[in-house]
KENU-368965 format. One record per residue (C-alpha): residue in three letters; y, x, z. Coordinates in steps of 0.02 Angstrom, whole numbers, plus 50000, padded with zeros to 5 digits. Example, Ala and Ser with C-alpha at 12.3 -4.5 7.8 and 13.67 -1.06 7.14 Angstrom:
2
ALA497755061550390SER499475068450357
***
This chain:
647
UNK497634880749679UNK497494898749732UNK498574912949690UNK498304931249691UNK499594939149756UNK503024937849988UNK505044938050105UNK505644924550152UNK507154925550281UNK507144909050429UNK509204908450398UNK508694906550215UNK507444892950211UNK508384874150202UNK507524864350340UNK506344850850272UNK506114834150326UNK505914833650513UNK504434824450589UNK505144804550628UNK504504804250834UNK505744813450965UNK503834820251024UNK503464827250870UNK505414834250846UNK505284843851007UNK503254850450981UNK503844856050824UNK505284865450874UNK504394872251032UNK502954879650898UNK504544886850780UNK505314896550917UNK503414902250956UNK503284909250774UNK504944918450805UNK504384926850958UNK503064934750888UNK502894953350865UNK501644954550731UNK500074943250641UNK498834948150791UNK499984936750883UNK500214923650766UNK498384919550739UNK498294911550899UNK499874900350882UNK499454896350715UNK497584889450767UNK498574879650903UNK499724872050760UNK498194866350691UNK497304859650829UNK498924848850851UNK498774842550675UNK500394851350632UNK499754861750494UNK500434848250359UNK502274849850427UNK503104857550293UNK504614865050428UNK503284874050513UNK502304881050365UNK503934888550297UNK504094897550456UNK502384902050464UNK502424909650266UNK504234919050315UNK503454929050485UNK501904934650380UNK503114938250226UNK504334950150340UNK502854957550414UNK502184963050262UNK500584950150280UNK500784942850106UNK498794939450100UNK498944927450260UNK500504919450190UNK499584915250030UNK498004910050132UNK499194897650221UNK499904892450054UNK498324889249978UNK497774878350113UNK499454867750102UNK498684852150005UNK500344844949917UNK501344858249935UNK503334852649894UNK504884862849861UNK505514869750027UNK503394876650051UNK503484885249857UNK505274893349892UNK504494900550026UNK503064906549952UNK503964912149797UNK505274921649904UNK503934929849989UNK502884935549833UNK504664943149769UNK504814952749951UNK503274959649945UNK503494964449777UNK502234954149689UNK503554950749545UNK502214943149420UNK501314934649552UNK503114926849604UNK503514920049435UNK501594915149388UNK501774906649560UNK503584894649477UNK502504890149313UNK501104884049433UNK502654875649540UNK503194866549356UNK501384862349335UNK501354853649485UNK502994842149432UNK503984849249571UNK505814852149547UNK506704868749585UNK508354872049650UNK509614884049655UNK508564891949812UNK507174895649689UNK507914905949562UNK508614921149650UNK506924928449682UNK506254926049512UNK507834934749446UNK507554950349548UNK505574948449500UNK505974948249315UNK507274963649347UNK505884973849423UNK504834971849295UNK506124969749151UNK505504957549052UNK507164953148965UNK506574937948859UNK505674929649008UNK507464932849098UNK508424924948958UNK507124909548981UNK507474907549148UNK509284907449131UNK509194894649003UNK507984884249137UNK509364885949284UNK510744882449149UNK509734865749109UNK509434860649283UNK511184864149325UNK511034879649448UNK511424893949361UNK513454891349427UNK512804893649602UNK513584907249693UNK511944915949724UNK511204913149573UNK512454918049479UNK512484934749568UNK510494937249553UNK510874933749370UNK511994947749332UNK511214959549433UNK509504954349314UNK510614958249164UNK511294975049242UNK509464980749271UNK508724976749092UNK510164985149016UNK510954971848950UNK512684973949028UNK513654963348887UNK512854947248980UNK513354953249145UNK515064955249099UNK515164939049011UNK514294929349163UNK515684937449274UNK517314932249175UNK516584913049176UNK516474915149376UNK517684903549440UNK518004914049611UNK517644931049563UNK518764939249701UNK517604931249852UNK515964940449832UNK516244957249836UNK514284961549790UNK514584953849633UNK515864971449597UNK514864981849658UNK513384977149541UNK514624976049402UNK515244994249439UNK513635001249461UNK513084994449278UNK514515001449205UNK514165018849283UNK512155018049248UNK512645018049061UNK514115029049067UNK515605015649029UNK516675023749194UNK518265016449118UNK517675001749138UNK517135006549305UNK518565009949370UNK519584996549281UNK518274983549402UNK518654993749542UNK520564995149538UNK520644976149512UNK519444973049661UNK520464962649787UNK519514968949931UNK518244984749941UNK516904989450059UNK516215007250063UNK514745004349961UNK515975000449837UNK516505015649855UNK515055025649869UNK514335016649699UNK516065024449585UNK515955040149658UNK514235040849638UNK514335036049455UNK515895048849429UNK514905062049490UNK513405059549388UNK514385060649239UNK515065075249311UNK516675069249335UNK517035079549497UNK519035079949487UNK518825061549500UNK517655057749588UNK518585070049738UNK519975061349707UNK519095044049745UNK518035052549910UNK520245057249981UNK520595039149964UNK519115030650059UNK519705023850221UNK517945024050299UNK516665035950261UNK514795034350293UNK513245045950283UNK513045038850140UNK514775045550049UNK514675061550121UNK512915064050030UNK513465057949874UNK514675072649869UNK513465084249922UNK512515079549795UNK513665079349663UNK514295096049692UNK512485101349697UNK511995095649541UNK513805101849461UNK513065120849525UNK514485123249650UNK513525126749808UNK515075134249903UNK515995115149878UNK514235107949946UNK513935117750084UNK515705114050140UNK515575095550103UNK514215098250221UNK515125105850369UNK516485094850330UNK515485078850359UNK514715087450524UNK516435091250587UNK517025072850550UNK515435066950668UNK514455059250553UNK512445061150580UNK511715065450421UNK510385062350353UNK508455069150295UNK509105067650118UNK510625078050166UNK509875091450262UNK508755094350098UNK510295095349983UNK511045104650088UNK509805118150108UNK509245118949921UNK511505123849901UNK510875138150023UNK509415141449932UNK510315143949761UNK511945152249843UNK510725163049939UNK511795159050100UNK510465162250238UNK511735162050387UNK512245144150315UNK510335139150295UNK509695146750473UNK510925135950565UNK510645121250464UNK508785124450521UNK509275127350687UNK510415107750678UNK508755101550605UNK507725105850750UNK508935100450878UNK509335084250804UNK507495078150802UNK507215080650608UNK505315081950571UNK504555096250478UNK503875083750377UNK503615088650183UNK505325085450120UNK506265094350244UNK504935107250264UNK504745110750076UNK506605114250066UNK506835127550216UNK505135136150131UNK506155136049965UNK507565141450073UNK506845156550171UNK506005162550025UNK507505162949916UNK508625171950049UNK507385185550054UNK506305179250235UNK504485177650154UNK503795177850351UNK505045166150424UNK504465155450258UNK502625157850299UNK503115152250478UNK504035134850421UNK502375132650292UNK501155133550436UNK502155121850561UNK502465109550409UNK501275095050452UNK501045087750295UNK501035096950141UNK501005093149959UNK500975100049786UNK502935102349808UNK502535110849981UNK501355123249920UNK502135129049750UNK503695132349844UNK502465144549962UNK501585149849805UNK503235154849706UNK503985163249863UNK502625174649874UNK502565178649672UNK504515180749711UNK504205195449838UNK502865203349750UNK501395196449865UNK499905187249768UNK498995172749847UNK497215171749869UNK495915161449785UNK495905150949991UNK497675145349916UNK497415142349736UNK495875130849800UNK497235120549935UNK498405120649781UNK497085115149659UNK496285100949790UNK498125094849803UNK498425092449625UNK496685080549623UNK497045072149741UNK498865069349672UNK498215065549486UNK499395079649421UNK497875086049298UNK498805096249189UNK499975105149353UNK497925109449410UNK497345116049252UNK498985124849249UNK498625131349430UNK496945137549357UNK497555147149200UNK498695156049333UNK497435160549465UNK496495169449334UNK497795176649196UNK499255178249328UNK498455187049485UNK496645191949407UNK495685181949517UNK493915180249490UNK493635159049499UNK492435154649613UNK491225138249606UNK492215129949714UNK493855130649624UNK492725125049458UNK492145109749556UNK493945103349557UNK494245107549394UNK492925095449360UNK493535081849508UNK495305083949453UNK494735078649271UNK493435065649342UNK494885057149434UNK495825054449276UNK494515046149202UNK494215062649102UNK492385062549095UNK491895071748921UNK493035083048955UNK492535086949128UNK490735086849065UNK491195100248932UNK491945111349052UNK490495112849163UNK489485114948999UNK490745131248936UNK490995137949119UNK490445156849152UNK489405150949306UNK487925139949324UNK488485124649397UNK487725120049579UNK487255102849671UNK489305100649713UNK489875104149554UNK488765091949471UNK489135079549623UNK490995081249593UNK490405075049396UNK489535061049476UNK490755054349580UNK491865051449456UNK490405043449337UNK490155031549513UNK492145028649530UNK492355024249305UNK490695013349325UNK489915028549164UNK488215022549206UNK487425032249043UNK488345050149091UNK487835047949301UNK486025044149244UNK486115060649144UNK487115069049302UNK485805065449419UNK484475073049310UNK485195089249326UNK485355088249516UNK483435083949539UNK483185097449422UNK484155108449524UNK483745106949691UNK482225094749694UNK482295093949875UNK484095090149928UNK484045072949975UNK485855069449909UNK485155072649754UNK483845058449782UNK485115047249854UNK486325048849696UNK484925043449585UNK484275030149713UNK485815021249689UNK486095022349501UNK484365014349465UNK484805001949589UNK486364997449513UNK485224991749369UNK484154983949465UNK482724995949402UNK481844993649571UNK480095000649523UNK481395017549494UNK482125014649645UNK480485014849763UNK479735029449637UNK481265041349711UNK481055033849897UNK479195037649885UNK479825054649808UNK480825057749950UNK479415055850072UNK478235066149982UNK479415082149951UNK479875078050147UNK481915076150100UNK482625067850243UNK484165060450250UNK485425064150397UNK485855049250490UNK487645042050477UNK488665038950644UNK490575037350662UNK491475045150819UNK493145037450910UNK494065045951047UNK494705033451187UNK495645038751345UNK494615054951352UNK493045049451319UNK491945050651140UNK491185034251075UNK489655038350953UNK489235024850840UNK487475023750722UNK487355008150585UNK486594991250690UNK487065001250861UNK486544988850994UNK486665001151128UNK488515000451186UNK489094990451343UNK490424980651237UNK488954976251109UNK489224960951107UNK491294960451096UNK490754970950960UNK489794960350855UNK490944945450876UNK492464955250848UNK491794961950664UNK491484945150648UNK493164937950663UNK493994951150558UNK492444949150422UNK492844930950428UNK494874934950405UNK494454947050265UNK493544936150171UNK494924922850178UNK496094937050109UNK494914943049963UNK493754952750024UNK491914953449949UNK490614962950014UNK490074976349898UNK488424975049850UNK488374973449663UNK488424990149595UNK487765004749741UNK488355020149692UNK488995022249878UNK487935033149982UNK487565020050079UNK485665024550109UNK486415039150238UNK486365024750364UNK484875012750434UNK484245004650264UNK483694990450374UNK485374987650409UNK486614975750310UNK488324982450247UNK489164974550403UNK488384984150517UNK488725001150470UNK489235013750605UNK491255016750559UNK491104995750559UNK490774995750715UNK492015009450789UNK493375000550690UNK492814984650794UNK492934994850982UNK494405002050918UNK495264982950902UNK494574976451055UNK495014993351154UNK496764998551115UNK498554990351101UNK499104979550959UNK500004991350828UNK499245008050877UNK498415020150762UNK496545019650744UNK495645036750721UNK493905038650677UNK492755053050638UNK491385048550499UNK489735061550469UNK489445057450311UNK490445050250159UNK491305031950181UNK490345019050091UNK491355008549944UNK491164992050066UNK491745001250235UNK493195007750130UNK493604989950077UNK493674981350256UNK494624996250308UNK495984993850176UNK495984975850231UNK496104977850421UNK497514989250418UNK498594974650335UNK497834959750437UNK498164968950601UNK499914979250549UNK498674997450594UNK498575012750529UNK496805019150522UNK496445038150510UNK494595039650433UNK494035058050413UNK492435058750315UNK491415072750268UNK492325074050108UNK494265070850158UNK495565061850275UNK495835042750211UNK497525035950273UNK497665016850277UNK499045007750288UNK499814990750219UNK498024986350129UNK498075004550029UNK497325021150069UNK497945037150035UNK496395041249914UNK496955027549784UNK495215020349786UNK494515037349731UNK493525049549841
***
């Protein structure tokens, strides 16, 4: 009975049967306003193993409660691990999981989850439905949406206030506004739900009807400003300025929100003078804008070429606590450059903390702009940026430029992620051809960049044929014995596997030992796979343990199928689960506070499995974990890393 695969909101969720003794009544409501008080899942554990020991963990009131806290903190693997432990689960507990799946955006997992609900004979209600609609919109499956409408029609539902409004917003996101507008005439009460308009209006506007548009919004008995904001919006992108400034006059109320649609608009329309004085306009009014309207506002300065404008904007930025994060960052770059300050742009590129592809083609075109050329240091950044973004054919565009553009001689280096940025796309001939054709003789990172990609599209054949070439080119580097190592043990070829090891001894290629560093209060914690030597050993052990334990309740497998992993880098004695950024992850989670950011230094390259529990962790515990390896920073966060799986 287990899914793969939540929000549920407490307010939301009808209250189930209650337990029949006052005892019971008042445990049970003494354990719900536990669940509310907690800050994150690292608290919940505890409370919910006391729920247990009480025998509670049946009480269908509870569990809802218990699936809603993981689902609004974004802990959709424990609310399905306390689902799938529910033996009879009944309505109120699949509402709850279903709304969760939908909030987490597990759309197919929501509605797979109501055909195993039908499966199991239970009956839904007009609670059910809402989230399915919105699952079905994001994915815009319009027949399964018709089918469901026909389901809630049967069961007698589908007139439900709620319903009725997930309904038409379904049919306004699959593009089928006919059905919208036909649901909303046979609304009994139209005038009471003012979302209901709103939807309607923005339909109309997302495929250009504004007469009827505006013909909703005149006859609206009572508007809010996102009623507002959602005509003017849709006037503007037509490019119906005239009207949609005659709209913006007439709203009593104006929020951030209004004054950036206008900025927008007027963007878009070309007329940076109207935008930049939208802009002032909205600062004079006191309304706090926002990072989305700093950036408009600067790109108006940017085409206008209105420096003045664009330095104080800067200077509001900086005083007002704005980041010079990439959006913002990118846009005074763009801005500077534009207005003729390539230095003060140089300046805003180094203090930019993070920087993407955006980020450095705006550096890259100011400098073609003022006659400057970049150097082959940049084009590799650039190029490195576009593999690690998957934007193949923006690299191999990169590439053609660094050489035909600014006659710069390619070095190995910027070849190698040629090849990575095709191995990540799953590019391999083509990657393999292009080392074949290049003017230089490929080296051991060129052909390693080849076989990572062979390890990360499981191309046993072409990483069999890779490694070949590496012993052949450097017979003594003992990556190059390690790569091969791995691939024959992937086949379980083991007489191949102990041929290389005793190759390895006799050519004397050692291998550097893997350890994992973590700073804490000052002091440096040095960690080496099956390290027994620190004082919290012990916390250690049982603390990788625990999360282990959690993990695998969540999915998690140890990966030890296929090794294609450098994983020989640390103690072969030692298992998977004892590897040395393991065990730093483990001090780290006994050592600091619940919800702070782990950071850990790694020698050598993460193996698959460390990368796995690491992925895992950061969503069990609500962390962010900062791994720098040997070959790049992994970011994880919410049970994803910034890599995508491939490094």
């Amino acid at each position: 009975m287990k899914l793969v695969g939540g929000s549920a909101k407490y307010l939301y969720v009808p209250k189930p049967k209650q337990p029949k003794t006052s005892s019971e009544v008042d445990i049970t409501n003494h354990f719900v306003s536990l669940i509310h008080a907690c800050k994150n899942t690292h608290q919940l554990k505890p409370l919910h193993a006391h729920i247990i020991r009480h025998h509670l963990s049946s009480n269908s009131w509870l569990v809802t409660q218990l699936i809603s806290f993981c689902s609004l903190r974004k802990s959709i693997h424990y609310a399905l691990s306390i689902f799938n432990h529910f033996l009879n689960p009944n309505l109120f507990i699949f509402n709850s999981i279903i709304r969760a799946l939908e909030h987490n955006s597990r759309f197919e997992a929501c509605v797979s989850c109501f055909v195993f609900m039908l499966r199991r004979n239970v009956r839904p209600n007009n609670l059910t439905y809402p989230s399915l609609f919105k699952s079905i919109a994001a994915f815009g499956d319009m027949g399964a949406g018709k089918m469901l409408h026909c389901d809630a029609v049967k069961r007698g539902v589908d007139a439900e206030s709620y319903v009725r409004l997930s309904l038409i917003d379904m049919y306004v996101k699959v593009d089928l506004l006919g059905y919208a507008l036909q649901l909303f005439d046979e609304l009994s009460q139209p005038h009471n739900n003012v979302l209901v308009w709103n939807v309607l209006i923005n339909g109309c506007c997302k495929v250009g009807d504004l007469g009827k548009a505006v013909e909703l919004f005149e006859a609206m008995p009572e508007r809010k400003v996102g009623s507002w904001n959602c005509l003017i919006n849709g006037l503007m992108l037509k490019g119906e300025v005239d009207v949609a400034q005659e709209y913006f006059s007439r709203v009593p109320e104006r929020d951030v929100v209004t004054w950036t649609t206008m900025v927008s608009g007027f963007l878009r329309e070309g007329q940076f003078k109207k935008a930049l004085a939208m802009f002032s306009r909205m600062l004079v009014d006191g309304v706090m804008p926002n990072e989305l309207t700093i950036v408009l506002a600067l790109s108006a300065c940017s085409k206008a070429g209105a420096l003045d404008t664009g330095v104080r904007i800067h200077s509001y930025a900086w005083t007002s606590g704005f980041q010079m994060e990439i959006d913002v960052g990118t846009a005074l770059i763009d801005m500077y450059a534009k207005c003729g300050l390539i230095q003060s742009a140089k300046q805003v590129f180094s203090m930019t903390k993070t920087k993407n592809i955006r980020t450095w083609t705006a550096m890259i075109w100011g400098w073609a702009i003022h006659g400057l050329k970049p150097d082959e240091v940049v084009f590799l950044a650039v190029l490195t940026a576009c593999s690690h973004a998957g934007q193949v054919e923006r690299g191999l565009h990169y590439f053609d430029s660094l050489v035909f553009d600014y006659s710069i001689i390619p070095t190995i280096k910027h070849y190698a992620v040629v090849v990575d940025l095709f191995g990540r796309a799953g590019r391999l001939d083509e990657a393999l051809s292009f080392i074949e054709n290049m003017p230089l003789e490929p080296d051991l990172v060129m052909w390693g960049a080849l076989f990572s990609a062979c390890r990360a599209h499981r191309n046993i054949e072409m990483a069999e044929y890779v490694c070949q070439q590496i012993l052949q080119l450097e017979d003594k580097h003992p990556g190059s014995f390690v790569f091969l190592s791995n691939v024959y043990a992937g086949l379980e070829r083991w007489e191949d596997v102990e041929r290389v090891r005793s190759e390895m001894k006799v050519t004397g290629a050692d291998k550097e030992p893997g350890w994992s560093y973590i700073e804490l209060g000052g002091q440096v914690h040095i960690f080496v796979a099956g390290d027994r030597t620190h004082a919290l050993t012990e916390e250690l052990y049982m603390k990788l343990d625990d999360i282990t334990s959690s993990a695998r309740e969540q999915g998690y497998m140890p990966e030890t199928g296929w090794i294609l992993h450098n994983i020989e880098e640390e103690d072969k004695e030692e298992s998977l689960g004892r590897h040395s950024e393991k065990l730093a992850l483990a001090f780290a989670l006994i050592s600091t506070t619940p919800g702070a950011t782990i950071r850990i230094v790694k020698n050598l390259r993460v193996c698959g499995d460390c990368h796995s529990m690491m992925k895992y962790v950061s969503k069990m515990c609500q962390r962010e974990i900062l791994l720098r390896d040997i070959k790049r920073f992994h970011h994880f966060k919410d049970g994803r890393c910034s890599c995508q799986d491939y490094w």
